[in-house]
C-alpha positions as CSV (number, residue, x, y, z in Angstrom):
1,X,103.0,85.8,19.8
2,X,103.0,88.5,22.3
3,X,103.0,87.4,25.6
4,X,103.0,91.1,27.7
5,X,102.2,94.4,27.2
6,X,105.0,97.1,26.7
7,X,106.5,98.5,29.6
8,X,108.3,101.7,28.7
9,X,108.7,103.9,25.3
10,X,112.2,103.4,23.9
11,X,113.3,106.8,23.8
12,X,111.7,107.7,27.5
13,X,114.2,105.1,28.9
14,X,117.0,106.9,31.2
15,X,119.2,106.4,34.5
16,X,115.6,105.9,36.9
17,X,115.0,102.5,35.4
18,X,118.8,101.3,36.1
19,X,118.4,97.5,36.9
20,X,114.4,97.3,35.9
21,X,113.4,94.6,33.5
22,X,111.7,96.4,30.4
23,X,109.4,95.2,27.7
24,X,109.7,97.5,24.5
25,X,108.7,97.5,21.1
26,X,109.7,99.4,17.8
27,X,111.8,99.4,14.6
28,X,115.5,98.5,14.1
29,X,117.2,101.7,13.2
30,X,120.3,99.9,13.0
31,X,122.0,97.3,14.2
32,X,126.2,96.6,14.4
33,X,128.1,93.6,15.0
34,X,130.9,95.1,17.7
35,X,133.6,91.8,18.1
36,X,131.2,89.0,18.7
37,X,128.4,91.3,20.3
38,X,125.4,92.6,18.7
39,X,123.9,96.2,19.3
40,X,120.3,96.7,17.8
41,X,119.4,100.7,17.6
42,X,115.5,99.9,18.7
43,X,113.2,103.5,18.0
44,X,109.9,103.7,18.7
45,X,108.0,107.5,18.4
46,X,109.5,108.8,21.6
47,X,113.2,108.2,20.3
48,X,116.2,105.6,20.5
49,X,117.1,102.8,22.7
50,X,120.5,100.8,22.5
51,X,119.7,97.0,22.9
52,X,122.8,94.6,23.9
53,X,122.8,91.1,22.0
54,X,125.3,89.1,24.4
55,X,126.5,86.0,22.4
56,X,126.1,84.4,26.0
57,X,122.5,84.1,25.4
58,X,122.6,81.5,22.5
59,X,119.6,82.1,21.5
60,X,118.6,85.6,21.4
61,X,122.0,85.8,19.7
62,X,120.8,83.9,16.9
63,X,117.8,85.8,16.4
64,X,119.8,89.1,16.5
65,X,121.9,87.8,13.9
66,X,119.4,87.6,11.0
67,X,117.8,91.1,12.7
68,X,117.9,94.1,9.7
69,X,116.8,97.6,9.5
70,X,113.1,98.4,9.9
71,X,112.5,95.1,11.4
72,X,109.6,95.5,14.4
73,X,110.7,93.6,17.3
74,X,109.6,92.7,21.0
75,X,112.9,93.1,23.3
76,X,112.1,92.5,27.0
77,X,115.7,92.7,29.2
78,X,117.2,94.8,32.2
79,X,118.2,98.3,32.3
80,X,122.5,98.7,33.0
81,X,124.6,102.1,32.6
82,X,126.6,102.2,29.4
83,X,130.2,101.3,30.1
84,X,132.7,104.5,30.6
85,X,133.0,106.1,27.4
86,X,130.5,104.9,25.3
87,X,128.0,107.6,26.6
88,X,125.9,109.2,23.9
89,X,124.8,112.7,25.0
90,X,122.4,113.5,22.1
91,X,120.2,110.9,23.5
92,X,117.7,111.2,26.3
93,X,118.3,107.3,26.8
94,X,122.1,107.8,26.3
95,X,123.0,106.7,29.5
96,X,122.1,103.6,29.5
97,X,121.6,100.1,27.2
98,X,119.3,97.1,27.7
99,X,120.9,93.8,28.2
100,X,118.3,91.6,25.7
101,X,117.1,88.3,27.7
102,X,114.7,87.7,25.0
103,X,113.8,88.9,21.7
104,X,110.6,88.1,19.2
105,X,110.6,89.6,15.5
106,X,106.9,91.0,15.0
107,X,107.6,91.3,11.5
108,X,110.3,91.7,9.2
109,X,110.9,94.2,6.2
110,X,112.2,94.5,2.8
111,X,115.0,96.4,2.3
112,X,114.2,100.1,2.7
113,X,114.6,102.8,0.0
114,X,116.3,105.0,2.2
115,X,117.9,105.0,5.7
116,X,115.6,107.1,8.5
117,X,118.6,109.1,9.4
118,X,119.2,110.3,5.8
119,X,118.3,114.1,5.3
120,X,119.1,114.5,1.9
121,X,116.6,112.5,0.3
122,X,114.4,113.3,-3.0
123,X,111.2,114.4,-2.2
124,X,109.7,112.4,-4.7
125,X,110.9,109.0,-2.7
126,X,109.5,110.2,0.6
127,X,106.7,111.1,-0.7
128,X,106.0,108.2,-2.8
129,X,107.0,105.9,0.8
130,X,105.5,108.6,3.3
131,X,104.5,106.0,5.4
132,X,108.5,105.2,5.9
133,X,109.3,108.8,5.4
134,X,107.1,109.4,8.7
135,X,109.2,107.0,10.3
136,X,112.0,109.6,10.2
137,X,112.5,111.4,13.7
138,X,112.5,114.8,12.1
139,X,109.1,113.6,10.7
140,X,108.0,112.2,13.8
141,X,109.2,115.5,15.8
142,X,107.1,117.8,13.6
143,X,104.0,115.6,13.6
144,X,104.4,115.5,17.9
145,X,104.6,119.1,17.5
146,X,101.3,119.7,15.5
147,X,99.4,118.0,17.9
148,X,101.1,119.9,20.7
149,X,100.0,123.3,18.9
150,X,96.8,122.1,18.5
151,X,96.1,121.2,22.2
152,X,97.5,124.4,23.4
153,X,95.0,126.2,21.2
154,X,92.2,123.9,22.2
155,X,93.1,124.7,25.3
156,X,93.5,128.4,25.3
157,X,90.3,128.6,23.4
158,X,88.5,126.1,26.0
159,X,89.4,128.7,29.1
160,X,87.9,131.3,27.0
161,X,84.4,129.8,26.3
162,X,84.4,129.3,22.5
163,X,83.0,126.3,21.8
164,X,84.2,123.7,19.0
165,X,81.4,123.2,16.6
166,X,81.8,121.2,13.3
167,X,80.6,123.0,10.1
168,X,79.5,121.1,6.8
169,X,82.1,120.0,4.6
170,X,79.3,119.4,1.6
171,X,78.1,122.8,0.8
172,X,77.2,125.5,-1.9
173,X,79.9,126.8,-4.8
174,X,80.0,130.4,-3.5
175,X,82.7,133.0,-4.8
176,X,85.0,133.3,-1.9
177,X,88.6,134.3,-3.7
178,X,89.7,130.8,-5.0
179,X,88.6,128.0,-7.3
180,X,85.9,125.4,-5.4
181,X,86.6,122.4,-5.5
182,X,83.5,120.7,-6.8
183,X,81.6,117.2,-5.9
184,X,78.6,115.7,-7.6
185,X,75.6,115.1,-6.1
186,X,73.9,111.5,-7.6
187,X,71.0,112.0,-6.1
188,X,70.3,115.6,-7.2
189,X,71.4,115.1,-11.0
190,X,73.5,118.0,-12.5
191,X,74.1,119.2,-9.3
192,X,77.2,119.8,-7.0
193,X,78.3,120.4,-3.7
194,X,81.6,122.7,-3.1
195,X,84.0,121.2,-0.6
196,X,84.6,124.4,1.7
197,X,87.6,127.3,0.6
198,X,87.0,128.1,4.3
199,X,84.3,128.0,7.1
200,X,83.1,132.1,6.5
201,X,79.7,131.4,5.8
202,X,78.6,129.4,8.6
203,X,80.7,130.7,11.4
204,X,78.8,134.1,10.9
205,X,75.4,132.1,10.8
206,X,76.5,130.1,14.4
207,X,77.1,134.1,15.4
208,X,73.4,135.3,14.5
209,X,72.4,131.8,16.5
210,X,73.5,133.4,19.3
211,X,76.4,130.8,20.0
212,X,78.8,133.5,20.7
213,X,81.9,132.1,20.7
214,X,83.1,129.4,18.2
215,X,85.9,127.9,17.0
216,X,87.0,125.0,14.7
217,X,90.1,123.5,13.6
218,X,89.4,122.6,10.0
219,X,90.1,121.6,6.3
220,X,89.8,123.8,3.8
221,X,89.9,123.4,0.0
222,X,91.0,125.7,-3.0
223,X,91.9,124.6,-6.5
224,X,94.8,127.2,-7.2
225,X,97.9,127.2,-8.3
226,X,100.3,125.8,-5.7
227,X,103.7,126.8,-3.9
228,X,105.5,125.7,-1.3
229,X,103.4,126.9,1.3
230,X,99.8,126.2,-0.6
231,X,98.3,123.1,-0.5
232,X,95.3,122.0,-2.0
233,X,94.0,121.2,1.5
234,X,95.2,122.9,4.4
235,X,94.0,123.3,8.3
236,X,92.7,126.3,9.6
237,X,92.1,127.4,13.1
238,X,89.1,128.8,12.5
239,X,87.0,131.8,15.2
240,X,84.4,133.6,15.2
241,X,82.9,135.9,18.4
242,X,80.3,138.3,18.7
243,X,80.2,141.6,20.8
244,X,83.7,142.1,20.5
245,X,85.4,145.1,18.4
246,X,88.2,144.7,15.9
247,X,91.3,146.1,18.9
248,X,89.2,143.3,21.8
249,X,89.8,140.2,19.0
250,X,93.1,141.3,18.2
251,X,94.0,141.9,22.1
252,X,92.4,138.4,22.7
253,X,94.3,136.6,19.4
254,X,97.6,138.0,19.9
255,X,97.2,137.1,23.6
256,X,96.5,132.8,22.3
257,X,99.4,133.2,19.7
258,X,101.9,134.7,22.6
259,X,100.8,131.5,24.6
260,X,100.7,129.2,22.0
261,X,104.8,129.9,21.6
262,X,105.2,130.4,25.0
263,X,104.2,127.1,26.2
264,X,104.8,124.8,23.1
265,X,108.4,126.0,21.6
266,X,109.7,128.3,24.9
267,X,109.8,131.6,22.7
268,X,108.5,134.5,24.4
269,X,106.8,137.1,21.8
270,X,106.7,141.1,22.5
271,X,103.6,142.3,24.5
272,X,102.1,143.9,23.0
273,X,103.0,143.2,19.1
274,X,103.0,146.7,17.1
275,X,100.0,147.6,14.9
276,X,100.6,149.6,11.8
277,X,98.1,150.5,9.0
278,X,97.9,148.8,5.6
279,X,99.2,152.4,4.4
280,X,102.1,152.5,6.4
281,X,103.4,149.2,5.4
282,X,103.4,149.7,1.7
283,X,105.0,153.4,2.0
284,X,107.8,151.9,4.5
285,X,108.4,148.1,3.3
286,X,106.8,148.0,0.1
287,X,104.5,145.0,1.1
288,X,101.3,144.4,3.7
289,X,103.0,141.3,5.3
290,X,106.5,143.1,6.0
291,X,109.1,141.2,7.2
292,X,110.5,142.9,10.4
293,X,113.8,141.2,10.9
294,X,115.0,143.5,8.1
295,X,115.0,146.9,9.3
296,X,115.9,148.3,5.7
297,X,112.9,150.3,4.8
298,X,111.6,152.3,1.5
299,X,112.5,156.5,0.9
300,X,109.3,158.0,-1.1
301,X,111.0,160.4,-4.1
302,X,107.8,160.4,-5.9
303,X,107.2,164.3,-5.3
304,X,111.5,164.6,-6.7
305,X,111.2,163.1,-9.8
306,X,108.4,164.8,-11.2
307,X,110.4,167.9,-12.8
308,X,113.4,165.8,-13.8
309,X,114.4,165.5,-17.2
310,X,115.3,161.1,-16.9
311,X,111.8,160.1,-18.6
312,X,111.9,156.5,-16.3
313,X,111.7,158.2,-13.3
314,X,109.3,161.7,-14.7
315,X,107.0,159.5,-16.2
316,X,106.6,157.0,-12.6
317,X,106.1,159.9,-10.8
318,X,103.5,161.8,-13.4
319,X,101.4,158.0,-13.3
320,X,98.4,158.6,-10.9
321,X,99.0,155.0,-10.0
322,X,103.0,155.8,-10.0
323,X,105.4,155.9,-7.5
324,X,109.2,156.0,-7.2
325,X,111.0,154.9,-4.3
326,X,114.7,154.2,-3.1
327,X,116.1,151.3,-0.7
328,X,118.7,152.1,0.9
329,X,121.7,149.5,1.8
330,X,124.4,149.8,4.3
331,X,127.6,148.6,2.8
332,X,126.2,147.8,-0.1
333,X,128.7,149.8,-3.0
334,X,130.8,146.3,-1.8
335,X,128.2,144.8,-4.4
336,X,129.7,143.2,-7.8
337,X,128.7,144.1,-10.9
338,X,127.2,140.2,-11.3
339,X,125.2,140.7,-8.2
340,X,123.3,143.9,-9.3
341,X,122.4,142.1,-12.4
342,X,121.4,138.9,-10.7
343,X,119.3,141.3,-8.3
344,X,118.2,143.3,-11.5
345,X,116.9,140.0,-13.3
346,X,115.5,138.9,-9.6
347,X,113.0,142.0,-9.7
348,X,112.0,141.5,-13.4
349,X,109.8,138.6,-11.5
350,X,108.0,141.3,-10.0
351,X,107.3,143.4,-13.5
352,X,110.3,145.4,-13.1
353,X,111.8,146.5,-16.2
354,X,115.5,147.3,-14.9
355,X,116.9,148.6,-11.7
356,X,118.8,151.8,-11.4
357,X,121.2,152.4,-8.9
358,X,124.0,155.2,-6.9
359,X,126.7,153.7,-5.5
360,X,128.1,156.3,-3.0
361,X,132.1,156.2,-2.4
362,X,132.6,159.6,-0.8
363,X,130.0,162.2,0.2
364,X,132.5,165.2,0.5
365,X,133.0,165.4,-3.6
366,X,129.3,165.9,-4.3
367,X,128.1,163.9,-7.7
368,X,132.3,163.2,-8.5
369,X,132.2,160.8,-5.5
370,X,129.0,158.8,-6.7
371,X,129.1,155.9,-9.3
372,X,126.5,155.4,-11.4
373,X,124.9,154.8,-14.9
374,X,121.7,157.4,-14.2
375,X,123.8,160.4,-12.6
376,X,123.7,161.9,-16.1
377,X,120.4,162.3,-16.4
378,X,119.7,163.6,-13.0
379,X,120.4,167.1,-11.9
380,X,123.1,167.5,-9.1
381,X,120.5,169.2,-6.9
382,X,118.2,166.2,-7.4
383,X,121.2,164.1,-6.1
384,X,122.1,165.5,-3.4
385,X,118.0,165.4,-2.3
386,X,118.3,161.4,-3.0
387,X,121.0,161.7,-0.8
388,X,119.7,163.4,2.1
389,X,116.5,161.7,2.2
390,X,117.8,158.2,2.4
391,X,120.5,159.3,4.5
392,X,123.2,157.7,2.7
393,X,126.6,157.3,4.1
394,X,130.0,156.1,2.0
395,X,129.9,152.3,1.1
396,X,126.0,152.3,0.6
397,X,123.9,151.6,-2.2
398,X,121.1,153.2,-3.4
399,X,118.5,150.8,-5.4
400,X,115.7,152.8,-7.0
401,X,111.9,151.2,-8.5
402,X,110.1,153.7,-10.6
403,X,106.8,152.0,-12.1
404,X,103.4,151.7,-11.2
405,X,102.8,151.2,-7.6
406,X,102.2,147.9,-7.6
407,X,105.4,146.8,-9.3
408,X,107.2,149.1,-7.8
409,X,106.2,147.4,-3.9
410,X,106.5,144.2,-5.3
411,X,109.5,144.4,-6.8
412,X,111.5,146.8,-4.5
413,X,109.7,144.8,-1.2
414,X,111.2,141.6,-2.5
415,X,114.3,142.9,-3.2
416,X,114.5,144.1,0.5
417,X,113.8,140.6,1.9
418,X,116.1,138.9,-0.1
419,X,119.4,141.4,0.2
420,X,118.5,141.3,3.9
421,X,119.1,138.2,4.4
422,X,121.4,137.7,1.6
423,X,123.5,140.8,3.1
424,X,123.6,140.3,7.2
425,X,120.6,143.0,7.9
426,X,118.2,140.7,9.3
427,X,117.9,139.8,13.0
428,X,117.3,136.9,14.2
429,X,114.5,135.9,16.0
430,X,110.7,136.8,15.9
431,X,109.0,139.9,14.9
432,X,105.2,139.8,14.8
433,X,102.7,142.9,13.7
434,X,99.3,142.9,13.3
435,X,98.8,145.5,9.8
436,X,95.4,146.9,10.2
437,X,93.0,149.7,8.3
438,X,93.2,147.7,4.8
439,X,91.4,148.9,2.1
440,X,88.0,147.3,1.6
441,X,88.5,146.5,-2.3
442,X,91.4,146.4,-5.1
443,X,90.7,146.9,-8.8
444,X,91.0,144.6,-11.1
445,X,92.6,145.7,-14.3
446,X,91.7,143.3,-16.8
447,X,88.0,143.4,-15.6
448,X,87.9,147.0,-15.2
449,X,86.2,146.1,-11.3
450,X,86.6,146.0,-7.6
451,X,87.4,142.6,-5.9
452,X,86.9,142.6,-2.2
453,X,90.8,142.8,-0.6
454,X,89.5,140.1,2.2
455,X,86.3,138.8,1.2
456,X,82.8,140.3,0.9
457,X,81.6,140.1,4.3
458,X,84.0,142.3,5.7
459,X,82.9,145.1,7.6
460,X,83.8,148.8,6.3
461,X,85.5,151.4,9.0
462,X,83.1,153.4,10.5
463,X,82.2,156.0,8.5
464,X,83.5,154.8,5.3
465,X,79.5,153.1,4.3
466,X,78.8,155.9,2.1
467,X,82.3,155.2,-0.1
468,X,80.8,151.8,-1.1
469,X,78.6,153.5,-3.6
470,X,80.2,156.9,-4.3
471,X,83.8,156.3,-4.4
472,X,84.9,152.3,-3.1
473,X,88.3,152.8,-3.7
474,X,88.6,155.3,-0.4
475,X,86.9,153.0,1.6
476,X,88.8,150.8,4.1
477,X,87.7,148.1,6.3
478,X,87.8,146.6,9.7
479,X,90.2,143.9,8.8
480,X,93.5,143.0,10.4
481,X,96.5,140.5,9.6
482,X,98.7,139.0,12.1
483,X,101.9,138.9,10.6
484,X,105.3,137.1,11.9
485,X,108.8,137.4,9.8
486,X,107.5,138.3,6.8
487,X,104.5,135.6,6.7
488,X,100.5,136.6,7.1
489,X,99.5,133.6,9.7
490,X,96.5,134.7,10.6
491,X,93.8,137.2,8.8
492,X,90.5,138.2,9.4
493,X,87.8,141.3,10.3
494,X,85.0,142.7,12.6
495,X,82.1,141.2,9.4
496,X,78.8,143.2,8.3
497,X,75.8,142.2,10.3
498,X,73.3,144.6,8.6
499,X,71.8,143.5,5.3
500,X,71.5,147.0,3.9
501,X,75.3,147.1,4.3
502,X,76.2,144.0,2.8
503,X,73.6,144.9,-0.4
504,X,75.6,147.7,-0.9
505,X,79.6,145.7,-0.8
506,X,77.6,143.5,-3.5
507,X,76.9,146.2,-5.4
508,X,80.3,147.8,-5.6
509,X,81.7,144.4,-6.2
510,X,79.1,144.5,-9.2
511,X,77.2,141.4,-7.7
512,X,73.4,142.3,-9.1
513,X,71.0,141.6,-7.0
514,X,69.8,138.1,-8.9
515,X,73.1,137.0,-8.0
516,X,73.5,137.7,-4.5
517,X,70.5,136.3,-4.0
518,X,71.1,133.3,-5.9
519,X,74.8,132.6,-3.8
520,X,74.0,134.2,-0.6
521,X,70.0,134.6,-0.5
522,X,70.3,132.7,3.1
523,X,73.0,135.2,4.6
524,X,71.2,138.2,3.3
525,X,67.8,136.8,5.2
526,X,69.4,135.5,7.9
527,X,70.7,139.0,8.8
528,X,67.9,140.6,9.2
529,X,66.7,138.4,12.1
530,X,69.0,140.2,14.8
531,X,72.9,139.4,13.9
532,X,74.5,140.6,16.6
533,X,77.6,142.6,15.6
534,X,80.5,139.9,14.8
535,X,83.8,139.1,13.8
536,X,86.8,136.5,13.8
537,X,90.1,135.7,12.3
538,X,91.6,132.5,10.8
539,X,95.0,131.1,12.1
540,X,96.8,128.8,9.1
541,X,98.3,125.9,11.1
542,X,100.5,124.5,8.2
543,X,102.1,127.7,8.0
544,X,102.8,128.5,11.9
545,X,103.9,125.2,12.1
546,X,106.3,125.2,9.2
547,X,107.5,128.1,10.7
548,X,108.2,127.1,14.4
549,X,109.9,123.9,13.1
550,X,112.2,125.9,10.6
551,X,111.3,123.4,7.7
552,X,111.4,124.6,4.0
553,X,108.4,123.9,2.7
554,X,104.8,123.3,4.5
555,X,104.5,119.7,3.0
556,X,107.1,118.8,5.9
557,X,104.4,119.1,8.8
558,X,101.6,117.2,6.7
559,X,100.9,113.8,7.7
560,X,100.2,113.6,3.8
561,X,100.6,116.2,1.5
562,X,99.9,116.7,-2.4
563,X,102.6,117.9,-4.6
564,X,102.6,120.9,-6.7
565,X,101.1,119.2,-8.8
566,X,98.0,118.4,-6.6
567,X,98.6,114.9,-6.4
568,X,99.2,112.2,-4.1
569,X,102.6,110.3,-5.0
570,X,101.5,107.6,-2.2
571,X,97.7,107.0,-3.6
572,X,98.1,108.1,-7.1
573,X,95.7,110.4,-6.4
574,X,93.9,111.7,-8.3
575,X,92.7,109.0,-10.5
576,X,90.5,108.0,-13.5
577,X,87.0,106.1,-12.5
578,X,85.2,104.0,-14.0
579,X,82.3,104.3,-16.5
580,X,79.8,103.0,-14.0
581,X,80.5,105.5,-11.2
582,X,80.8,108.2,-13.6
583,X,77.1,106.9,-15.2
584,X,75.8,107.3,-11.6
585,X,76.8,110.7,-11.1
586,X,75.2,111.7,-14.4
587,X,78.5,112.7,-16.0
588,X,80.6,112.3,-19.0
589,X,83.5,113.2,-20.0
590,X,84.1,115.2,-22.9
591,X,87.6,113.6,-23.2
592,X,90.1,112.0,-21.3
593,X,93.1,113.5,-21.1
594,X,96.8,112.0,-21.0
595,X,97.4,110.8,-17.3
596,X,100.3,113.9,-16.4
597,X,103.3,112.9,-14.9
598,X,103.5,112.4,-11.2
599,X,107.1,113.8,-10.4
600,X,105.3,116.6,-8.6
């Protein structure tokens, strides 16, 4: 039974509390029989403590001696200095050990599939014990450090007067970019509620309520395919503001982000981060979330290849949607054979269909000093242009994408990132952007129409209202992304707060009127009762967070995450119900399918 409360964490124990009497409590990380005296590794979520079992003490020694790992235990005993040479510097309690006076086992534990030290454990097995995975101090440490980034924002957004106000989580199926994830209703038969993809909707209506500032962190839900950094559910930290333009947010977000990694992990961001269009960073980098830390950037040849007689690269550049384009890499004729081809099958993920490339091993002897398998279909003159625009020197490489546009970024963009860090041409360190002026839709091919690029509420550039009807492929938008090595982590716009506007971004998106009305008939009214001009941006937390902790995937800083697969390895989530909940809900099943595998 416990007698007294706890006096001290384990982990927050140090040379102050030399000759205090403690009280702790915690798990046994490990304990070791050292010649006749026990030491029991005690952890609690602040960190390590070394507890000394003196066989003087008959009967705390007896107890320690049936002690295992993960057993919770009560310690209460003095604080000493660990003798000369026994000092464990990695520790903030390595100083000093606590002779045990007595000792009570809470609880004891079966055998534990894996030790809490161990980092090279299958994901399946955490996942499966997450509750013991979490017990892990790299676990614990990111966990600590989600609810520090949360505070900070909190915090940040507190001194700035947005308010926290909760939006539904029950609400309509409205096309936002993603698959809903639907609920039935029982007591509206045939009918379902959409859990939210994100908070859009109602963030713009607490804007027309005249609320001003808002903000929310928040679950959102998509049913898409998943990745590493997707989840099924994932946290946003979700704003909205009104009266401000698009450069005030971005001044005022960039500002809470420079803050937020200032105060939580020490790092201090550049003031102010550069801004470059949407344009810019598919001409330069091939992609509209470039990674900085490579400074390896695109050379257009587009205009170059349109006279030459190599039909791969005439008929890119003749494409009105083609483009060719060279990347550049310092020392990179030092390249095997087996590396260009792994490269070459590397952008074939992309759409590629092959990648040509120069190796340059002199400049002075013209085409002679150039190896290649393309130089005989390319005129010298032509060469020597390739050369002088990508300013090549001896020992580089020359890779070249010639495609539509879109493959051509895609696959020549990734190939950038990956031989930049591959190849020592990244830096180390951070390097955020904001990437602004994006256009306001993208076609879709297979159903020959325009998609919004952010959503449909997103505001077109001044100017540009007139391209919605006549030519929406010129029109761009007040959006902006805030991007940070290579990763968007935060996206957003100045939004449309006249209805006759957002009729019109329906219409190009070929949303009739029935329609609109029928999914958004309560935005479309509610802006014509004085919306005040508007706009926000939405941080994803997983992300920054699996960023600033340097994990691999975002599952790590999820208290409990889904597979691929979208399941739960812990719950067995999702799972079959039974016929009476499903007769309640008005459904049937048309069949039930084999339960998948749950190996994620």
């Amino acid at each position: 039974m416990i007698k007294n409360m706890r006096t001290n964490y384990c982990g927050a124990i140090n040379t102050n509390y030399l000759d205090t009497s403690v009280t702790l409590f915690g798990w046994v990380h490990r304990r070791r029989d050292h010649g006749g005296v026990i030491f029991i590794d005690l952890r609690d979520r602040e960190g390590l403590v070394q507890i000394v079992c003196d066989p003087d003490n008959a009967a705390t020694f007896q107890i320690a001696e049936k002690i295992r790992n993960e057993y919770v235990l009560k310690i209460s005993g003095k604080v000493r200095r660990r003798p000369e040479g026994t000092v464990n510097s990695a520790l903030y309690s390595g100083e000093i050990e606590v002779l045990v006076a007595e000792i009570e086992v809470l609880n004891t534990s079966m055998t534990p599939p894996f030790l809490m030290d161990d980092d090279n454990i299958s994901e399946v097995v955490r996942l499966e014990h997450r509750y013991l995975d979490l017990r892990r101090p790299v676990m614990q440490s990111n966990l600590r450090l989600r609810h520090q980034v949360a505070m900070a924002v909190r915090v940040f957004l507190d001194q700035h007067g947005f308010l926290d106000i909760e939006t539904p989580m029950l609400t309509k199926s409205t096309p936002e970019g993603a698959r809903d994830y639907l609920v039935p209703s029982r007591v509206n038969a045939g009918h379902f509620f959409a859990l939210p993809q994100s908070p859009q909707l109602f963030k713009q209506l607490l804007m027309i309520s005249g609320f001003d500032r808002y903000y929310q962190i928040t679950r959102c839900f998509r049913d898409e395919d998943l990745r590493a950094d997707r989840q099924p559910e994932f946290t946003q930290i979700d704003i909205e503001t009104s009266f401000l333009s698009a450069d005030e947010i971005m001044q005022l977000m960039e500002e809470m982000i420079r803050s937020l990694f200032k105060n939580v992990i020490h790092v201090d961001l550049p003031n102010p981060f550069p801004r470059i269009t949407y344009a810019e960073a598919m001409f330069r980098y091939g992609s509209d979330k470039p990674d900085l830390r490579v400074p390896l950037e695109f050379t257009e040849l587009t205009d170059l290849m349109k006279e030459v007689s190599f039909k791969v690269f005439r008929e890119a550049a003749e494409k009105p949607d083609g483009r060719v384009a060279a990347l550049r890499v310092p020392r990179g004729a030092e390249l095997s054979r087996k590396e260009i081809d792994d490269y070459t099958s590397f952008v074939a993920i992309y759409g590629a269909k092959g990648l040509a490339y120069i190796k340059v091993n002199s400049i002075e002897n013209g085409v002679e000093g150039l190896q290649s398998p393309i130089l005989k279909f390319l005129p010298e003159d032509t060469v020597q242009a390739i050369l002088q625009r990508t300013q090549a020197q001896v020992g580089d490489l020359i890779f070249f994408g010639a495609d539509k546009a879109k493959v051509v970024n895609e696959s020549l963009g990734a190939l950038r990132i990956k031989i930049g860090h591959q190849h020592g041409h990244a830096e180390l360190g951070w390097k955020p952007l904001w990437v602004v002026d994006f256009p306001m839709f993208e076609r879709d091919e297979e159903e020959n129409r325009w998609q919004a690029l952010h959503h449909p509420f997103t505001s077109p550039m001044d100017g540009h209202e007139d391209f919605l009807e006549n030519d929406p492929g010129k029109a761009l938008s007040k959006a902006y992304d805030m991007v940070l090595n290579g990763s968007e982590i935060g996206g957003g716009s100045v939004r449309i707060h006249r209805q006759d506007t957002q009729s019109k971004v329906f219409r190009a998106l070929n949303i009739s009127e029935q329609e609109a009305q029928e999914k958004f008939g309560f935005l479309l009214e509610a802006l014509q009762y004085g919306a005040p001009p508007h706009g926000g941006i939405a941080f994803g937390l997983d992300r920054i967070l699996t960023m600033m902790t340097g994990s691999e995937s975002i599952r790590d800083v999820i208290a409990f995450p889904k597979t691929q697969r979208a399941q739960c390895l812990l719950t067995q989530a999702p799972s079959a119900v039974d016929e009476k909940q499903l007769r309640e809900l008005n459904i049937r099943l048309r069949q039930v399918e084999a339960k998948p595998g749950v190996n994620g």
